[in-house]
VOGU-3710 file (C-alpha; in Angstrom, 3 decimals, decimal comma):
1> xxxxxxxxxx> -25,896/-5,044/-10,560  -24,252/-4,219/-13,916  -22,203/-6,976/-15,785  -18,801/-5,629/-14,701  -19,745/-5,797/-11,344  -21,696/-9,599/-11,972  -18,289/-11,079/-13,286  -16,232/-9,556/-10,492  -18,466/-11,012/-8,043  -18,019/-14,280/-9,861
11> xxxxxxxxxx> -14,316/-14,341/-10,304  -14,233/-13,507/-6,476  -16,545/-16,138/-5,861  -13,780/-18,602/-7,225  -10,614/-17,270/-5,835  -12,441/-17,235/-2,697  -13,627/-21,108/-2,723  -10,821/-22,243/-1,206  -7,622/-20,859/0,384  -3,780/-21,203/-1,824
21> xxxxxxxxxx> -0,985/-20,054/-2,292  -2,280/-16,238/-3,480  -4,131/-16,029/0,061  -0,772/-17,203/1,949  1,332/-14,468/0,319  -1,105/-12,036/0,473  -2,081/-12,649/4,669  1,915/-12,998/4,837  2,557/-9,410/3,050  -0,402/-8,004/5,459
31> xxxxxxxxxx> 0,911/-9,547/8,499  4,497/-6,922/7,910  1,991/-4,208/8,284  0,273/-5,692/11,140  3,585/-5,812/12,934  4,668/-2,645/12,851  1,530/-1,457/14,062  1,898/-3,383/16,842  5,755/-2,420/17,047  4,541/1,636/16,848
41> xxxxxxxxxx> 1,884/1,057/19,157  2,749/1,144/22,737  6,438/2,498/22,780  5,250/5,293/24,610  4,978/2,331/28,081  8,996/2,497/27,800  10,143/5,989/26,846  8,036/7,093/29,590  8,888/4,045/31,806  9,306/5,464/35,673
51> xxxxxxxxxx> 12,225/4,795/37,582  13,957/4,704/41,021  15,966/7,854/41,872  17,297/9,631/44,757  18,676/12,560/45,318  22,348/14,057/43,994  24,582/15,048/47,075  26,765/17,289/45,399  28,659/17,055/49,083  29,616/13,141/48,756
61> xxxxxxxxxx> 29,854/13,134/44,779  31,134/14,047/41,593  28,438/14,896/38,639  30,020/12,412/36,289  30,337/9,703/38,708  28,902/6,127/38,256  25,120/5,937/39,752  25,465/4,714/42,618  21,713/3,885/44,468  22,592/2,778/47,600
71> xxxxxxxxxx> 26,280/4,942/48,730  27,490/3,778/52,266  26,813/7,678/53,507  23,030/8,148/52,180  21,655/7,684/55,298  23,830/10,197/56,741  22,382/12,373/53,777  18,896/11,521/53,142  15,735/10,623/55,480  13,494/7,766/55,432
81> xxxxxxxxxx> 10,800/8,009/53,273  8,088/8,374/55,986  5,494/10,814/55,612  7,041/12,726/58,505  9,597/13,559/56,282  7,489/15,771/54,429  7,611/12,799/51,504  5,964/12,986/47,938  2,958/10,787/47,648  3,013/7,253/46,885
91> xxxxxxxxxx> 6,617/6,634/48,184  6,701/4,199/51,048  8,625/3,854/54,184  11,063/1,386/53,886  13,957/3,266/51,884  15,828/6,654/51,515  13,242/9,773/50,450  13,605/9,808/46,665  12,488/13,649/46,495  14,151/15,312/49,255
101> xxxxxxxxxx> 17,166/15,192/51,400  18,881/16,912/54,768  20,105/20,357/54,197  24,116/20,673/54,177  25,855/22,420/56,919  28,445/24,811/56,500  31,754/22,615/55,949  35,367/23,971/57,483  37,396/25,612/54,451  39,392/22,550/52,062
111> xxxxxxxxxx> 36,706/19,999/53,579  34,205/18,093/51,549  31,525/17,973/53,905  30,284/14,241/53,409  30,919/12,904/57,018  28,812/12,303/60,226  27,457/15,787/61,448  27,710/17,346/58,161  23,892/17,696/57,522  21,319/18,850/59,871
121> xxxxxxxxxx> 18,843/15,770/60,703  16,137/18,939/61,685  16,187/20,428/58,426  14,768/18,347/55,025  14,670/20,260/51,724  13,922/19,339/48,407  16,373/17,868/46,014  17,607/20,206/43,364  18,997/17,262/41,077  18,205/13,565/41,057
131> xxxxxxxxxx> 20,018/10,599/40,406  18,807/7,536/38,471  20,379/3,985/37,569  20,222/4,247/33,988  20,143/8,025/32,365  19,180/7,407/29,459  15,873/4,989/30,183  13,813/7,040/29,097  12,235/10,766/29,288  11,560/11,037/32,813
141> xxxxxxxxxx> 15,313/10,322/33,751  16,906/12,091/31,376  14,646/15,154/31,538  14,972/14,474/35,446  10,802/14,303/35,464  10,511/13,283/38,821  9,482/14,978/42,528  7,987/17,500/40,596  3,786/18,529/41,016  3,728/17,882/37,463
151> xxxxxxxxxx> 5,319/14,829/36,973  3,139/12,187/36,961  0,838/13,628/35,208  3,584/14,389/32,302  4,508/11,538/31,778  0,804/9,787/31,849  -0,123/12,688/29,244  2,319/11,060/27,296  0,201/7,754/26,653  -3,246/10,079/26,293
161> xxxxxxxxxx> -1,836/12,512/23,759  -0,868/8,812/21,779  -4,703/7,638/22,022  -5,988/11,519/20,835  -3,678/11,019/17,741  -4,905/7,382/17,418  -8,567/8,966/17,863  -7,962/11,797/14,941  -5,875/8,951/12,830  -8,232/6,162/12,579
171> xxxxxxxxxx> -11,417/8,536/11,029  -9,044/10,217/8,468  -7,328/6,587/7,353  -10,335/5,013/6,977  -11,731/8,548/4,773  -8,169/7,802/2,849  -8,520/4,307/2,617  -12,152/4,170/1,288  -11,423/6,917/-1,199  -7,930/6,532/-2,397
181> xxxxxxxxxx> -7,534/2,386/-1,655  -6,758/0,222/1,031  -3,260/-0,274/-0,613  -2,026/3,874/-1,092  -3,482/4,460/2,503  -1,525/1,827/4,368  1,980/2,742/2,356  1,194/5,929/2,612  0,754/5,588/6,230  3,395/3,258/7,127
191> xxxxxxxxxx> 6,139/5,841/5,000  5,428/9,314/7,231  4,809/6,807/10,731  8,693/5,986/10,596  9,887/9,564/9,372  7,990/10,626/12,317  8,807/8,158/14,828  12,758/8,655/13,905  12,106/12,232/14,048  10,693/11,633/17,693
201> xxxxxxxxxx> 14,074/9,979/18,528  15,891/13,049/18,667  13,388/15,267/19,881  15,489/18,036/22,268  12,467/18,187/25,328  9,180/17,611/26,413  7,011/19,794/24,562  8,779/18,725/21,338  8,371/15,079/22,148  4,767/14,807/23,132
211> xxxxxxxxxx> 4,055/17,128/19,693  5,679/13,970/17,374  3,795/11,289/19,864  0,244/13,312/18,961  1,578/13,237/15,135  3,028/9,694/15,005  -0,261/7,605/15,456  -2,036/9,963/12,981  -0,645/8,059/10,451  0,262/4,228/11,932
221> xxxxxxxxxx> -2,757/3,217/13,340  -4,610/2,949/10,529  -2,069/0,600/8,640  -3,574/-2,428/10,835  -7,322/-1,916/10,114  -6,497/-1,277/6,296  -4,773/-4,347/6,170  -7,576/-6,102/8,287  -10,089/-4,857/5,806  -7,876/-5,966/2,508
231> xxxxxxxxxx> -7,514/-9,228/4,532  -11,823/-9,391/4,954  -12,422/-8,762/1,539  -10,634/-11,482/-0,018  -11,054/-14,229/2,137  -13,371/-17,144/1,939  -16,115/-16,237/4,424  -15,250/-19,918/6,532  -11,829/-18,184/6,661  -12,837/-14,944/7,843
241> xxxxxxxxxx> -12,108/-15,684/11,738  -8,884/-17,596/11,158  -7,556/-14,483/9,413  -8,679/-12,349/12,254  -6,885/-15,059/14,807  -3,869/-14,404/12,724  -3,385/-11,098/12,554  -3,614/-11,111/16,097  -1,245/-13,655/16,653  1,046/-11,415/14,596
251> xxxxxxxxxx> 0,218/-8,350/16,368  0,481/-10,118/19,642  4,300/-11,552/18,653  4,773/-7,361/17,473  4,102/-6,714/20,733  6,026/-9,096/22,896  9,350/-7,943/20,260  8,756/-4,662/21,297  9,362/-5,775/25,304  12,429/-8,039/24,347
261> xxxxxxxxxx> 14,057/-4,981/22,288  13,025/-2,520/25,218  14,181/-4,878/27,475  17,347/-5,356/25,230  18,227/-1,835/25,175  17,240/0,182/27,864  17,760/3,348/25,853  14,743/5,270/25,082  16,153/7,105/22,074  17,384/3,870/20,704
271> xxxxxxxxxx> 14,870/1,791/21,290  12,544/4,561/18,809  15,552/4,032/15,930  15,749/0,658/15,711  12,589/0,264/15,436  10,896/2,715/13,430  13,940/2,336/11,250  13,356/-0,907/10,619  9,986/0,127/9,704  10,884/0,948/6,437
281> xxxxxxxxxx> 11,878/-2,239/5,174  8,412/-3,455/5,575  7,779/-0,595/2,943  9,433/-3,005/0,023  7,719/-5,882/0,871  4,248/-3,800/1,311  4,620/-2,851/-2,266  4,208/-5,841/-3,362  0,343/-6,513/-2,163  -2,156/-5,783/-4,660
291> xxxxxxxxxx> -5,143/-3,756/-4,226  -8,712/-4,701/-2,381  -10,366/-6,308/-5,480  -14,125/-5,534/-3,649  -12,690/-1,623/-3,295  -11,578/-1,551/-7,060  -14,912/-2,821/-8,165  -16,626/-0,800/-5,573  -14,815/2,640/-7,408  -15,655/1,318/-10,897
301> xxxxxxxxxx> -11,927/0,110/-11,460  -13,111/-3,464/-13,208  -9,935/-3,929/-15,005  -7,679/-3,939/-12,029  -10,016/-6,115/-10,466  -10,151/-8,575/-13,244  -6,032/-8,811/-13,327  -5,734/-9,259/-9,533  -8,714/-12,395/-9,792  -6,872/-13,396/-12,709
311> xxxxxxxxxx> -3,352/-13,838/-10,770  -4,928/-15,055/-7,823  -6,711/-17,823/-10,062  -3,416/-18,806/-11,375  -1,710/-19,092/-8,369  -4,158/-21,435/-6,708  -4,670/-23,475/-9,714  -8,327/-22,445/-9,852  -10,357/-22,086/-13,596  -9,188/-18,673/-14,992
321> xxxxxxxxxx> -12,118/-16,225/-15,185  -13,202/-15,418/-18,720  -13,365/-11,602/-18,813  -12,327/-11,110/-22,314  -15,991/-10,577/-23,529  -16,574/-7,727/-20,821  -13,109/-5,931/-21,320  -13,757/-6,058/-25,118  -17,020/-4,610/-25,139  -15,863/-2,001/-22,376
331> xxxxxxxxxx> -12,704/-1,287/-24,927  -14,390/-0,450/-27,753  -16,904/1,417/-26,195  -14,346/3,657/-24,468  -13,048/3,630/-28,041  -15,938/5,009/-29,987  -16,797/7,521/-27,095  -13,274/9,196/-27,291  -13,942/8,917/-31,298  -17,099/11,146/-30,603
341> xxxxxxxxxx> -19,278/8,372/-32,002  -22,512/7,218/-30,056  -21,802/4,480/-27,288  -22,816/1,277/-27,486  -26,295/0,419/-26,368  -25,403/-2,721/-25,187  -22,943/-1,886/-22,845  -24,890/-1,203/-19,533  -21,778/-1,187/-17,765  -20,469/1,929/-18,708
351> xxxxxxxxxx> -23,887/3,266/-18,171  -24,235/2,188/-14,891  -20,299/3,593/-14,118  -21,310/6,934/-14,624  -24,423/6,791/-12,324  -22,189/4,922/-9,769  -22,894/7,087/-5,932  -20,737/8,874/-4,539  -18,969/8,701/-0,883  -21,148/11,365/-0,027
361> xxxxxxxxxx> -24,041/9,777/-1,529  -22,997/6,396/0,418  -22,790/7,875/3,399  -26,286/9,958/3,233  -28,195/6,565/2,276  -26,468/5,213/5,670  -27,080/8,124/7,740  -31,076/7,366/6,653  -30,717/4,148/7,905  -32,143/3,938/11,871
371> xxxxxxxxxx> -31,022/0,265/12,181  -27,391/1,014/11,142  -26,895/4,107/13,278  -28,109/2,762/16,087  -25,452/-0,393/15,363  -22,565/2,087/14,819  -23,545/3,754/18,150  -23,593/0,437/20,011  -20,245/-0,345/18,204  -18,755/3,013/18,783
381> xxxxxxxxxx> -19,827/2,094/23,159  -18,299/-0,910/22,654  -14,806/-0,079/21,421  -14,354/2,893/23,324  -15,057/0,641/26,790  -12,902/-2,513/25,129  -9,702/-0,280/24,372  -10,061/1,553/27,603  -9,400/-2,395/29,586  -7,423/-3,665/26,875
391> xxxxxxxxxx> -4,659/-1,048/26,357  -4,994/-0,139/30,277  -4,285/-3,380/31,189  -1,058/-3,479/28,892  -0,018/-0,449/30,366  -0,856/-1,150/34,277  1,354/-4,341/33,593  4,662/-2,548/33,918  3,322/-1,059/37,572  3,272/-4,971/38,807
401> xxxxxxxxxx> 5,836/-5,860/41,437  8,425/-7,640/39,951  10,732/-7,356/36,657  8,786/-4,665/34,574  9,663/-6,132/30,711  8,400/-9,602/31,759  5,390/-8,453/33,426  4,522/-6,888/29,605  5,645/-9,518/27,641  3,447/-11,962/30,247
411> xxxxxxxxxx> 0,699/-9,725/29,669  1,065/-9,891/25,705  1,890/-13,372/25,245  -1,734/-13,716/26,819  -3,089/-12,326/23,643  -1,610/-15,298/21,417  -3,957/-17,942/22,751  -6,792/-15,460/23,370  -6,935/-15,426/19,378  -6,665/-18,806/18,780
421> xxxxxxxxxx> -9,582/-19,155/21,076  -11,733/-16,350/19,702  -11,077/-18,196/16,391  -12,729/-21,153/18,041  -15,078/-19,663/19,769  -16,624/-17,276/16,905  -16,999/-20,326/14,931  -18,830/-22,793/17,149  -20,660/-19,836/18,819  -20,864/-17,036/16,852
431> xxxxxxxxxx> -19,513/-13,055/16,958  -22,342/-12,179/19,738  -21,974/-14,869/21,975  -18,160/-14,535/21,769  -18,339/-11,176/22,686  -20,501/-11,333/25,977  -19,202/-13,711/27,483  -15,675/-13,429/27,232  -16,300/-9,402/28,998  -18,079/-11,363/32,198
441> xxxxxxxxxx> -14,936/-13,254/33,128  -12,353/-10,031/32,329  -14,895/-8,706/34,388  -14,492/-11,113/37,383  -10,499/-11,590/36,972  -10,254/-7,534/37,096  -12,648/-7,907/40,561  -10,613/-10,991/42,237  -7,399/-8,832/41,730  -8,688/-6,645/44,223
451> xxxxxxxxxx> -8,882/-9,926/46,943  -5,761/-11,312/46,090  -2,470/-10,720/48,522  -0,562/-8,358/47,320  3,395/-8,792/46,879  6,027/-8,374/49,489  9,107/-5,816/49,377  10,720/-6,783/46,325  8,263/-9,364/45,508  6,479/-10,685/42,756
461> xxxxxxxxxx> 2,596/-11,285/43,687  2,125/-14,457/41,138  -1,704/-14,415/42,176  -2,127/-10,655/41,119  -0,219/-11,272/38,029  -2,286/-14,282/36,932  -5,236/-12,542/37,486  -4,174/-9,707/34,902  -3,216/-12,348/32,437  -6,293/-13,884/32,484
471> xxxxxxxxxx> -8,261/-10,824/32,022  -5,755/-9,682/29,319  -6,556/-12,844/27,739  -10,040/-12,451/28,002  -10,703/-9,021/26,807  -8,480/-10,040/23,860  -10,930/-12,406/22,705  -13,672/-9,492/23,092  -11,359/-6,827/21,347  -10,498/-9,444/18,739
481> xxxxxxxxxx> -14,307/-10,760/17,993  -15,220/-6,759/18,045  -12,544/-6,593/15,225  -14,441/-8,595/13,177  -18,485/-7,688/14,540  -17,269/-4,212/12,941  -16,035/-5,293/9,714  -18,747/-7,337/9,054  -21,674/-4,701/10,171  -21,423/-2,047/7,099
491> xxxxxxxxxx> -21,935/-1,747/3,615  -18,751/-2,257/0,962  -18,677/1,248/0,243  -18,356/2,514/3,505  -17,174/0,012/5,700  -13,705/1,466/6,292  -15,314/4,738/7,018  -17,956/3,541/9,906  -15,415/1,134/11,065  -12,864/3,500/11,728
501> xxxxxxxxxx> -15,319/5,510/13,342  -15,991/2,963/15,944  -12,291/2,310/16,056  -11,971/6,140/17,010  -14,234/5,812/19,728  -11,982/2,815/21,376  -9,179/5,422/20,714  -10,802/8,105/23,114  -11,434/5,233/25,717  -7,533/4,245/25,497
511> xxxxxxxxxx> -6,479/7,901/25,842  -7,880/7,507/29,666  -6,038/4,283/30,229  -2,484/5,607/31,124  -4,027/7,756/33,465  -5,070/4,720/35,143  -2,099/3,531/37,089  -2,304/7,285/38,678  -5,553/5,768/40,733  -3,184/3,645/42,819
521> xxxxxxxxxx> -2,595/6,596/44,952  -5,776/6,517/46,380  -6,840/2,404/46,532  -3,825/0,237/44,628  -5,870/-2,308/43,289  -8,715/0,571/42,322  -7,783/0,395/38,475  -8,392/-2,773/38,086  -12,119/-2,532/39,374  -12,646/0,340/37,003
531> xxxxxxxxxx> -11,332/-1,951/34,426  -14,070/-4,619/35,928  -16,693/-2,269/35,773  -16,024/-1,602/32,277  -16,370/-4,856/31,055  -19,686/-5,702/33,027  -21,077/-2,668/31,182  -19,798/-3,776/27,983  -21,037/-7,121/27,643  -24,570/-5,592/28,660
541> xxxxxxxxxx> -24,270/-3,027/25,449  -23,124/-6,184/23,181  -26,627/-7,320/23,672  -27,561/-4,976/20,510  -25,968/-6,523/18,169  -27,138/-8,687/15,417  -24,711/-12,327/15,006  -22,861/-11,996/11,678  -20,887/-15,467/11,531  -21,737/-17,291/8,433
551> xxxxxxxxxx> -23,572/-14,345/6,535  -21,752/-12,655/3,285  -20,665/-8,978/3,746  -23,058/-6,755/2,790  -22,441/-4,425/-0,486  -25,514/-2,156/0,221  -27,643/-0,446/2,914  -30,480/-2,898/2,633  -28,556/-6,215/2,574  -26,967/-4,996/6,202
561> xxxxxxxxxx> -30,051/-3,508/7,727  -31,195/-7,402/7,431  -28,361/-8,747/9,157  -28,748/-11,184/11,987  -32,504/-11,801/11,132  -33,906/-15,282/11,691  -34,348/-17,224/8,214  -32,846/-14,378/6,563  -29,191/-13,614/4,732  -27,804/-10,732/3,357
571> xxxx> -29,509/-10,916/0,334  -32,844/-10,871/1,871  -35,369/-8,400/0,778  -35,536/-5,347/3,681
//
């Protein structure tokens, strides 16, 4: 290790002793970011939100009238839904046929033809126009996406094409982030999320929609994972799990905003304004956090690493690092070699600068490693199976009897204590043990669901919903504890890289879970035991991995091949 890269180490050492004012500002600055991810990141549950309809009977009323669900001459007008009727799947039998109606008969000339015997009870046909309580909801009711073949599945694509961009996002922000900084990466991102998001707020149809919901979490969902990262990387290592309890806590409190707003304004188009437009305030606050110091040493960039330890120093009233030696002898150095005189021989920093690897060269050495592949494939199982419960569960909340924004923000607010307890848990039994067995009981909440009663007509099934919130709950503190497992597995130099590639993974498990609540056709409580399943599998793949609580992060290839060995810390020899 050269002396630039000694003294860094040092002055992190001391900034990282103990936590102060720097870390507070800095944790509060990456907690904006954090909460806009979590803002950006499941919109697509309530502009594609279903809702109840029935058919327009141009014979009884006007096109502009007020919606009216349940008229005094619908029965006169539209069948039971009974599959007699010739109904679309899933509807039941105790109300009017949402998708079709009885065909008019010919009216007597200056009549209206909305009175007893003015349909024929023998003859059902399909609706050619629906009629929904609130318009402007969301997509399906104001692009009238219901009765259709293609319906469903539309609007579920919706939530996949979102996990696809998420899956093509993550890899390129963490390529960004490790080459350009953690800091340009997540403005960067953040910046052409909300142009794209507002953009998606007036989109004119379907195909133009779905295009800007691929293109949208291209850029966002990186911005939480860089911020984790910057988060990592400056924190003591005792305060390594509270910061991941935090910035869960503030994603979880993003989340359960975005059901009070949603639930506040039922207005699809709106709902993607306010919010991505208050996106870029966050921008002017953003600008404010400095750099990574571990990336800026990591790239050779000493002297923005010494003024960043310096400030932080100050503002914790910790001994100021002495780098005046190092920047002196690195100064005049650069001086003489722009002078065209001979470099200093004593200045082994600059020498080793310009033999400093490459990304390329970074990620060959880890590609030769057997240990740490194998760990990035175990970690690449284990997100994608994680993200499939955890974002499936999220979405399958709004399908719960009852009032559809509480049943989310329920479902969210579950994720508050789940990272407080992870917090706990990581610390008094480690990342591995954390992991396993908080997937058994997710595993066994998603199973009961499947024996509980199930709700009434216009009943809430309190058991059922428990049972989600506890597995919500659970698999938060296994998605949470895999947050940190991942960003404590690889090497300085590519850590971003490898653990957005496991993050990319999780993404293509998540793409299948809106496409979940479409299994409820055939068995209703069937998602939920393919979430089960999931989780049983999981915790049986988390078996691989080596326990990383206590240990420094690794800088090189050989200090995290030795990870998790008895007797034996990073620094170990291989």
């Amino acid at each position: 290790m050269d002396a630039e890269a000694v003294a860094v180490e040092a002055g992190l050492n001391t900034v990282t002793s103990r936590l102060g004012p720097f870390h507070f500002i800095f944790c509060t600055l990456l907690s904006a970011a954090y909460m806009y991810q979590a803002l950006f990141n499941l919109t697509f549950v309530f502009t594609t939100m279903r809702a109840e309809h029935r058919c327009f009977i141009p014979e009884c009323e006007d096109p502009g009238a007020s919606a009216d669900m349940r008229p005094s001459w619908l029965s006169m007008a539209v069948p039971l839904a009974t599959p007699a009727a010739g109904l679309a799947a899933g509807t039941s039998g105790s109300g009017p046929d949402p998708c079709h109606r009885y065909a008019p008969l010919p009216a007597a000339p200056g009549a209206r033809g909305c009175a007893p015997g003015s349909f024929s009870n023998s003859t059902i046909v399909p609706c050619e126009r629906r009629v929904f309580p609130n318009k402007d909801l969301s997509i399906m009711t104001e692009w009238d996406m219901a009765c259709s073949a293609n319906s469903d599945w539309q609007l579920a694509m919706v939530g996949t094409v979102n996990s696809f961009g998420r899956a093509l996002g993550l890899p390129l922000f963490g390529l960004a982030s490790d080459a350009l900084g953690r800091r340009t990466a997540l403005l960067a991102g953040l910046a052409v999320s909300c142009a794209v998001g507002m953009a998606r707020s007036f989109a004119p149809d379907y195909a133009a929609f779905v295009g800007l919901e691929f293109l949208d979490p291209v850029f966002y969902d990186g911005i939480g994972g860089a911020a984790f990262i910057m988060g990592m990387e400056l924190m003591p290592t005792a305060s390594r799990g509270a910061w991941s309890a935090v910035s869960h806590v503030v994603f979880t409190v993003g989340l359960v905003v975005l059901g009070c707003v949603a639930w506040l304004l039922p207005s699809w188009r709106l709902l993607l304004r306010v919010i991505y437009g208050s996106g870029l305030l966050c921008l002017a606050a953003l600008w404010f956090a400095p750099e990574s110091v571990r990336w800026l040493a990591a790239k050779g960039r000493t002297a923005d690493a010494f003024k960043i330890i310096d400030k932080a120093a100050r503002m914790n009233g910790l001994p100021r690092p002495d780098f005046t030696a190092i920047v002196s002898r690195r100064d005049k150095a650069a001086k003489q070699a722009k002078q065209g005189e001979a470099t200093l021989p004593a200045a082994p920093a600059t020498a080793s600068a310009a033999h400093r690897p490459s990304f390329a060269q970074d990620m060959s050495e880890f590609a030769h490693s057997r240990v740490l592949v194998l760990r990035l494939v175990a970690c690449c199982a284990c997100w994608a199976m994680i993200m499939f419960v955890y974002d499936g569960l999220a979405v399958y909340s709004v399908s719960l009897a009852g009032n559809r924004y509480l049943n989310f923000i329920l479902v969210e607010l579950a994720e508050a204590p789940a990272a407080l307890l992870t917090w706990k848990l990581m610390s008094a039994a480690g990342r591995r043990a954390t992991l396993i067995w908080s997937l058994v009981p997710a595993a066994a909440c998603c199973v009961a669901y499947h024996f509980l009663p199930a709700a009434a007509a216009d009943d809430v099934s309190w058991p059922r919903t428990a049972a989600v919130v506890l597995a919500k709950l659970c698999v938060t503190v296994a998605f949470t504890t895999t947050y940190v497992l991942a960003a404590e597995l690889f090497p300085t130099r590519v850590r971003h890289t490898l653990y957005a590639a496991g993050a990319t993974c999780g993404r293509f498990g998540a793409s299948l879970s809106p496409q979940m609540p479409l299994l409820a056709a055939v068995m209703e409580s069937l998602p939920l035991l393919v979430f089960g399943a999931a989780c049983f599998c999981t915790a049986l793949v988390a078996l691989a991995f080596p326990e990383t609580a206590n240990a420094a992060l690794p800088d090189t290839v050989e200090e995290a091949e030795v990870m998790g060995k008895k007797n034996c810390t990073p620094t170990c020899p291989p």
